[in-house]
C-alpha positions as CSV (number, residue, x, y, z in Angstrom):
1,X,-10.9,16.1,-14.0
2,X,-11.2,14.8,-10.3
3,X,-14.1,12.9,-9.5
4,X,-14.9,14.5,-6.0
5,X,-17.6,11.9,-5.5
6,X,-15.3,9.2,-5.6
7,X,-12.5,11.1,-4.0
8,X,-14.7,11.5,-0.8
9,X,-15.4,7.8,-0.9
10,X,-12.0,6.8,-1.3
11,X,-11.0,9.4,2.0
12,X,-13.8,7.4,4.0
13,X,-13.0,4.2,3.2
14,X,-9.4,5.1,4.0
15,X,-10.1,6.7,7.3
16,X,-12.3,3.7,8.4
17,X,-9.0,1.4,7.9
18,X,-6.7,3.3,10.0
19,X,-9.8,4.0,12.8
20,X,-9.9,0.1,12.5
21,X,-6.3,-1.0,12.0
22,X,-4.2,1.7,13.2
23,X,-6.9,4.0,15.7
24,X,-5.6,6.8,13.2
25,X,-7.8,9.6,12.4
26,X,-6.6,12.3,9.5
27,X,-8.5,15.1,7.7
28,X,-9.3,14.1,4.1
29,X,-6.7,16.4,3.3
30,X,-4.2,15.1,5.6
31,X,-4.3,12.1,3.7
32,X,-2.8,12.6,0.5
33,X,0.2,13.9,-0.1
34,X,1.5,16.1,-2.7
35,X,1.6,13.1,-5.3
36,X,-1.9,12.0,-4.2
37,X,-0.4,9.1,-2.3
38,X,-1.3,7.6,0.9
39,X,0.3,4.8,3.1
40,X,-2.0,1.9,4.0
41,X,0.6,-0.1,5.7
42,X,3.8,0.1,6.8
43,X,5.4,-3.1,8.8
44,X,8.2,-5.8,8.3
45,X,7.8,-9.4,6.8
46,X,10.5,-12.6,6.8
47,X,11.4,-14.7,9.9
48,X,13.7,-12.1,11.4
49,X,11.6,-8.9,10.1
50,X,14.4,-8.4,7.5
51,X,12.2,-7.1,4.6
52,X,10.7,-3.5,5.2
53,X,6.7,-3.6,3.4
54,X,5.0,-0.7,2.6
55,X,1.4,-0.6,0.8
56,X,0.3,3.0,-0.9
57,X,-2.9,3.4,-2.4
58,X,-1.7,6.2,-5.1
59,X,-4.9,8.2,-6.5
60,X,-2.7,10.4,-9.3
61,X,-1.8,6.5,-11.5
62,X,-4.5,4.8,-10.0
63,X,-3.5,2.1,-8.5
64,X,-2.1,0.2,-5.3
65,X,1.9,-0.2,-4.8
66,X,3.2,-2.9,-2.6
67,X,6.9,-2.2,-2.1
68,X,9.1,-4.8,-0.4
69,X,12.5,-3.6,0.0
70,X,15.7,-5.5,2.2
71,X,18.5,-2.7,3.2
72,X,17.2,-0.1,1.4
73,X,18.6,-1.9,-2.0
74,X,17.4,-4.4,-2.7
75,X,13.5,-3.4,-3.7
76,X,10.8,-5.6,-5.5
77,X,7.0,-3.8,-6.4
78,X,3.8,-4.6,-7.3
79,X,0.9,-2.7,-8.7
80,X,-2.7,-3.0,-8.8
81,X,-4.0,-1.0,-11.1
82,X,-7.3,0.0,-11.5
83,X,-10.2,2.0,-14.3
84,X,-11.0,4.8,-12.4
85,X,-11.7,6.6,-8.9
86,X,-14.7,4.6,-8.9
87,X,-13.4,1.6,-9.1
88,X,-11.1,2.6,-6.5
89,X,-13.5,3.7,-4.4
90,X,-15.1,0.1,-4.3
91,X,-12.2,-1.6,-3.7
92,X,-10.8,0.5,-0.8
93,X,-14.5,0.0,1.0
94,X,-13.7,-3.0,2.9
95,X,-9.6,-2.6,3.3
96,X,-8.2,-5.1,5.7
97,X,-4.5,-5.3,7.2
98,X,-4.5,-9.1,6.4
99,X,-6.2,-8.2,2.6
100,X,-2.9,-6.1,1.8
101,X,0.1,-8.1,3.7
102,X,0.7,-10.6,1.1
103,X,2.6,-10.1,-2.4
104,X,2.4,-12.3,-5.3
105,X,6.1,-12.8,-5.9
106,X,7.9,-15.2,-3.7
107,X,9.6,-13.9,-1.0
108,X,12.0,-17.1,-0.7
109,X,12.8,-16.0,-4.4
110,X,13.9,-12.4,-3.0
111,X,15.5,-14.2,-0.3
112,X,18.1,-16.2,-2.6
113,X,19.4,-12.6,-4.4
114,X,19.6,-11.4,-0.7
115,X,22.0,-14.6,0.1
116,X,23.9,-14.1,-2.9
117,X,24.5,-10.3,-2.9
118,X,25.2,-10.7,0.7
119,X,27.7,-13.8,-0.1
């Protein structure tokens, strides 16, 4: 059952972070995709920009994804996973670039696997 309450929470809370971050404005129903997904972020992280970050706020398993990802094969993911739409809802109202561009794996760690797959 879809909380529609929660769902039109989530879409302004969204919306407010790409006016802020991105000066992007969508429809609520431009939002989501077909899997109820939505990308928050999308930018590079490393010294050189080698890693590719993407953060989706995904409304159909509840949760955030954080996907780091070097060459398109080496990929390493985290999920916040959350109750409900509700709880969702209160944790997307104050979204921040800088709240979402950090993962809690160590990114010299993904380094070294680069080095020796590379090596």
């Amino acid at each position: 059952m879809i909380n529609e309450k929660a769902f039109e929470k989530i879409c302004l809370n969204v919306n407010a972070y790409l006016i802020n971050e991105f000066d992007i404005k969508k429809k609520n129903h431009e939002l989501f995709d077909e899997d109820l997904r939505c990308s928050l972020l999308y930018t590079y992280m490393g010294e050189d920009d080698e890693y590719e970050f993407q953060v989706y706020i995904d409304l159909k398993r509840i949760q955030i994804i954080k996907e780091l990802s070097y060459s398109n094969t080496i990929k390493h993911y985290e999920y916040e996973r959350y109750d409900d739409w509700n709880e969702l809802s209160e944790i997307t109202e104050d979204l921040e670039f800088e709240d979402l561009y950090w993962i809690r794996g160590n990114l010299s760690d993904i380094a070294s696997i680069v080095e020796k797959i590379e090596n």
